[in-house]
SEKOL-489066 format. One record per residue: residue number from 1; y, z, x of N, C-alpha, C in turn. Coordinates in steps of 0.2 Angstrom, whole numbers, always signed. Each point is the difference from the previous one (the first is absolute). Example, Ala and Ser with C-alpha at 12.3 -4.5 7.8 and 13.67 -1.06 7.14 Angstrom:
! residues 2
{sevo 1; {-28; +39; +66}; {+6; +0; -4}; {+6; +0; +4}},
{sevo 2; {+5; -4; -2}; {+6; +1; +4}; {+5; +3; -4}},
***
This chain:
! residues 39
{sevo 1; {+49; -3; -90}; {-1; +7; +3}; {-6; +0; +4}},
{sevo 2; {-7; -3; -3}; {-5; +0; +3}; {+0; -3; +6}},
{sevo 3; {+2; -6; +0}; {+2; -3; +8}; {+5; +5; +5}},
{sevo 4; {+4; +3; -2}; {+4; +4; +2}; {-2; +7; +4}},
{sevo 5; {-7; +1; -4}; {-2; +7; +2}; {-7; -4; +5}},
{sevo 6; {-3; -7; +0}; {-4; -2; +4}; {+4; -1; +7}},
{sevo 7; {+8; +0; -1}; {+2; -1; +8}; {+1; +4; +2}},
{sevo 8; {+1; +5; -3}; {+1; +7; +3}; {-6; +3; +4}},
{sevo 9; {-4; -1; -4}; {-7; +1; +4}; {-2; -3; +7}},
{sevo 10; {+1; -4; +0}; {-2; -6; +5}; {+6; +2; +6}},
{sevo 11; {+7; +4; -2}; {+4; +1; +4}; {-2; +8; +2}},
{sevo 12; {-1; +5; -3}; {-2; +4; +2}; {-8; -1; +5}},
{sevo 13; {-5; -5; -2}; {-7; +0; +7}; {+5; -1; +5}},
{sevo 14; {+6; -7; +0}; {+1; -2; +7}; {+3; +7; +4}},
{sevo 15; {+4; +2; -3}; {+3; +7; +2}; {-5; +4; +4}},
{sevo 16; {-5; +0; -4}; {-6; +5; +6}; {-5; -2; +2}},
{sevo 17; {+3; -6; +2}; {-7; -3; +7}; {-3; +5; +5}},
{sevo 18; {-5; +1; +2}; {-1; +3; +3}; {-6; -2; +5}},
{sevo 19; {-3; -6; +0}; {-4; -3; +3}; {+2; -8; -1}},
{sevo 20; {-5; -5; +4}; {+0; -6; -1}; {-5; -1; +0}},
{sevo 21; {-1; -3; -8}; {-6; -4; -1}; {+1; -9; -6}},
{sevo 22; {-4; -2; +4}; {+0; -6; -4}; {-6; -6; -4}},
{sevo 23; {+2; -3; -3}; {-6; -5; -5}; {+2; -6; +1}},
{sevo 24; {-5; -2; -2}; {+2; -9; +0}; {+2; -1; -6}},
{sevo 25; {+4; -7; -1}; {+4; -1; -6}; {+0; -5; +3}},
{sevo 26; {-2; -7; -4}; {+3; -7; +0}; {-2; -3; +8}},
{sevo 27; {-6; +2; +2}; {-2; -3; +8}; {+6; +6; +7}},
{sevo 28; {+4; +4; -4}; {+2; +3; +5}; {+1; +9; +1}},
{sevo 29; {+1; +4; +2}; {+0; +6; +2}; {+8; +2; +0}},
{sevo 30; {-3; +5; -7}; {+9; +4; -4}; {-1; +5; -1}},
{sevo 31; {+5; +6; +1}; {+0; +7; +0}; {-2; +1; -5}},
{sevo 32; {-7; +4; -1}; {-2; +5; -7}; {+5; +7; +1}},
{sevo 33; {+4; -3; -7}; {+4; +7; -2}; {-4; +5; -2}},
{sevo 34; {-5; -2; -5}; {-5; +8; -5}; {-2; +2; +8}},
{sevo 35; {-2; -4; +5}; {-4; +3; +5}; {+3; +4; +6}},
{sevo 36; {+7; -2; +1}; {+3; +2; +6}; {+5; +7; -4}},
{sevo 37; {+1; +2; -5}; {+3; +4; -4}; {-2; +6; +1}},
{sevo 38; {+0; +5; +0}; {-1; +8; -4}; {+1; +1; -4}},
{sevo 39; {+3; -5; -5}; {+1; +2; -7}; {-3; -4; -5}},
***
């Protein structure tokens, strides 16, 4: 159930994207969800 409510979450930030912002991860440039979300 924990796993379950973490997807949810993660499915509800892409839901409200509202800007594009990103970070580095691993030498390359990947969409920050916390960052690009309203929620």
């Amino acid at each position: 159930m924990e796993q379950v409510d973490k997807v949810g979450g993660i499915t509800r930030k892409l839901m409200h994207v509202t800007r594009y912002k990103t970070k580095i991860y691993l030498d390359q440039q990947i969409i920050d969800i916390d960052q690009s979300s309203d929620r």
